[in-house]
N, C-alpha and C positions, 0 to 999 in steps of 0.2 A: 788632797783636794784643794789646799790652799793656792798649787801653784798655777792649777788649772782656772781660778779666777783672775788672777793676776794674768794668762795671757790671754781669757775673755776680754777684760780690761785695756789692755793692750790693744789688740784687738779691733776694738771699738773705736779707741782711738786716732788706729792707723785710716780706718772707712771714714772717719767725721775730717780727716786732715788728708784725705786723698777728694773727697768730696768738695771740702772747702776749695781744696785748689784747682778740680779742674771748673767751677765753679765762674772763680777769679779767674781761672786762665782763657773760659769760652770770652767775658765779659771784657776782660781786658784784647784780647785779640779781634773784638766787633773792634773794639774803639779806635785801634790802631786802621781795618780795614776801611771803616766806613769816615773815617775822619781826617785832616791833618796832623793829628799829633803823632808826631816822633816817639820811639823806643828806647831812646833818651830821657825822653822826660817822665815816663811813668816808671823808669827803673826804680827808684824810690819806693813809688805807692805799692809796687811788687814783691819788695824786699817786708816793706810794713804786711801787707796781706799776709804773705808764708810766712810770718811771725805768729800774725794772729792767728792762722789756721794752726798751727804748733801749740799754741796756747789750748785753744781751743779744743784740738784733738787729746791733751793731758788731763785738760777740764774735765773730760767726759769719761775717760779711762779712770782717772783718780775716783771721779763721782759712783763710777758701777764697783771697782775693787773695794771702796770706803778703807780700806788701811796703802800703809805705803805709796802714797802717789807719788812721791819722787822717782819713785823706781818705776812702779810703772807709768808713769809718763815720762820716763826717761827711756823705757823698752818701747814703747810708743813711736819716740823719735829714732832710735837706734833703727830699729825695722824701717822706718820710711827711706831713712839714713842709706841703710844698704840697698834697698830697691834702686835708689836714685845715684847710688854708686855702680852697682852692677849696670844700669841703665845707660848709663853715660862711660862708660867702660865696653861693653860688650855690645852698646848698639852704635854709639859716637866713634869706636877705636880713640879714645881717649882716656887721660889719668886727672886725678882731681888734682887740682892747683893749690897753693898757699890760703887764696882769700876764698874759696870754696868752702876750707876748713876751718875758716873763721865763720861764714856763714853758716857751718854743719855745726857748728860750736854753740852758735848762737839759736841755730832752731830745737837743738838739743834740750840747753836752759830756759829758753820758753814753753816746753812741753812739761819738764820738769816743776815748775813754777806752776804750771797751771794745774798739774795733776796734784800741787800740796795742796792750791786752793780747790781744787774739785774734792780734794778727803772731806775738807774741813766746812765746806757748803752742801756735802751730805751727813754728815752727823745733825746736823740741825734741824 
């Protein structure tokens, strides 16, 4: 039964960090339609958002598992991970680049990071 929390947890995580993003993604694409600003210049605040939505999704997985958040918000990101692999693979005819892997790297340990602080802000 243990393991079947941990991919509740999971889980949860992946809906709170596919939520955030399409979120971010309606809000940031008003901005882009209804405005001047360039696609250039909000790359940045996009890169910060899918961070924080990664955070945020470990947050919430670590918070419902209460043990091992690393892992699971590390399972968290790995599944988002593959959806957006497979996605860009089988819908793009494309393979993941260098700095892709650096950004899958990076959303990885921000998921992770958030699911040890999500253990340890539900113990309390």
């Amino acid at each position: 039964m243990e393991g079947t929390g941990k991919i509740r947890g999971a889980g949860t995580g992946m809906m709170i960090i596919v939520g955030m993003l399409l979120v971010s993604g309606l809000v940031t694409a008003t901005i882009l339609r209804f405005t001047s600003v360039s696609e250039d210049s909000v790359r940045w605040l996009l890169l910060i958002t899918a961070m924080i939505s990664f955070f945020t999704g470990g947050l919430f997985a670590g918070r419902k598992t209460k043990e091992k958040g690393m892992m699971t918000g590390a399972i968290s990101a790995a599944g988002m991970l593959l959806l957006f692999t497979l996605l860009e693979y089988l819908g793009f005819d494309s393979t993941i680049s260098g700095g892709q892997l650096l950004y899958f790297a990076a959303f990885a340990a921000c998921a992770a990071f958030g699911g040890v602080i999500g253990v340890h802000s539900a113990s309390r």
